[in-house]
C-alpha positions in Angstrom: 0.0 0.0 0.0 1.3 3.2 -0.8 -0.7 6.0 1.0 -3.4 4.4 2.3 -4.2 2.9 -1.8 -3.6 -1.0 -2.9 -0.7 -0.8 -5.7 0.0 -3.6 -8.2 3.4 -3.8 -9.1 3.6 -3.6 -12.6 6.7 -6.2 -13.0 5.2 -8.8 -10.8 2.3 -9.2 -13.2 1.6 -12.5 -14.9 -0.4 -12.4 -18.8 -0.1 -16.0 -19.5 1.5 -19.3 -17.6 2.5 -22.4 -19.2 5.3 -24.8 -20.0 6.1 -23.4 -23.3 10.0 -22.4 -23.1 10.6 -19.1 -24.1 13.7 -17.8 -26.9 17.0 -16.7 -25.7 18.2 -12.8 -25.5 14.6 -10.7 -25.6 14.5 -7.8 -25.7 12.5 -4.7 -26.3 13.2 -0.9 -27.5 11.5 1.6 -28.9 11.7 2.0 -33.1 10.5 4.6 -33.1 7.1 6.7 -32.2 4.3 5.1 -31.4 6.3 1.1 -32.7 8.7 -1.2 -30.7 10.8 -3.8 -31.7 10.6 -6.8 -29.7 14.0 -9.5 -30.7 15.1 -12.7 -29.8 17.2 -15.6 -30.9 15.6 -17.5 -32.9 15.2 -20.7 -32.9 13.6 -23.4 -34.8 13.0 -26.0 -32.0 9.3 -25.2 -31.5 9.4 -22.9 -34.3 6.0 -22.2 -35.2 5.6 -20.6 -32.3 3.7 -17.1 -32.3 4.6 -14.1 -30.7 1.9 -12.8 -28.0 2.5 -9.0 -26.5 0.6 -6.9 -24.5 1.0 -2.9 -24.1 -0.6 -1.4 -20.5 -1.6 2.3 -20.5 -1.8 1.9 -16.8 -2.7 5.8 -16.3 -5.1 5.5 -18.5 -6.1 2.0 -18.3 -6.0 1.2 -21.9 -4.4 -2.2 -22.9 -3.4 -3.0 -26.6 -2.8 -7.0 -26.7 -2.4 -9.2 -30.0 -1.1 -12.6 -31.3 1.4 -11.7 -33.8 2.0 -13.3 -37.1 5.9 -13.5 -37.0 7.2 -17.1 -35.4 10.0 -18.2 -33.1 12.2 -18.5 -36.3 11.9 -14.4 -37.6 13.3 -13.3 -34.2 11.6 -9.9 -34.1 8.1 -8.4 -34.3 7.6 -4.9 -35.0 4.5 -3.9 -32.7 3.1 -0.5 -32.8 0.1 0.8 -30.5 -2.1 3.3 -31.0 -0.9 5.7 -28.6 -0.4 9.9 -28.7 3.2 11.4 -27.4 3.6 11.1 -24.4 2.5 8.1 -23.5 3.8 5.3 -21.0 3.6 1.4 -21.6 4.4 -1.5 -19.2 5.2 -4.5 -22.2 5.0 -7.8 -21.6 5.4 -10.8 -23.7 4.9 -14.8 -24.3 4.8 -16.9 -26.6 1.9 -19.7 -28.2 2.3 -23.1 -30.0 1.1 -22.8 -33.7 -1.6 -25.0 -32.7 -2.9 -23.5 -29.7 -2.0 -26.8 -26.9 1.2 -24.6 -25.1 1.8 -21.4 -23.4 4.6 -19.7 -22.0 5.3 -18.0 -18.5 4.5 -14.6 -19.7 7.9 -11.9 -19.3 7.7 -8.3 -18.0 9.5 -6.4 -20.4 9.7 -3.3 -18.4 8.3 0.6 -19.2 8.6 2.3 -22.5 7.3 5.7 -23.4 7.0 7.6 -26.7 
């Protein structure tokens, strides 16, 4: 509690849970306004894997989440959110089998503004 109001940590937050391994070396930066870049290693053990981000507005409690197209073996998704200047996002990332069976512990990938 800080000042008397419950506060979630941000970085403690879980978006998915599973047994799915994630990819080596993540990492996330801005490209530019309004896009980041999310990399890896990639890797084609489990290869079909998809790519599954989610971008929290917390001070404005919007959310922008999508499965994205780009597998385990591209090793980077360009993800851009519909967002003014200004504006803070707490990223966090998994990944989903191809088929939909397997999950991955979720990562927090920290707080990125434009």
């Amino acid at each position: 509690m800080i000042e008397g109001k419950i506060v979630i940590d941000p970085a403690l937050v879980k978006i998915s849970h599973g047994n799915l391994p994630l990819p080596a070396n993540i990492e996330c930066v801005v490209q530019q306004s309004n896009i980041f870049r999310i990399s890896w290693t990639p890797s084609y053990t489990n290869g079909y894997d998809q790519l599954m981000v989610l971008a929290y507005d917390i001070e404005n409690g919007r959310a922008e989440g999508k499965i994205y197209g780009n597998d385990r073996m591209n090793g980077e998704q360009l993800v851009p959110v519909l967002a003014p200047v200004g504006k803070n996002f707490h990223i966090y990332i998994g990944f989903i089998s191809g088929d939909r069976s397997r999950q991955s512990d979720s990562m927090y990938m920290g707080k990125y503004g434009f």
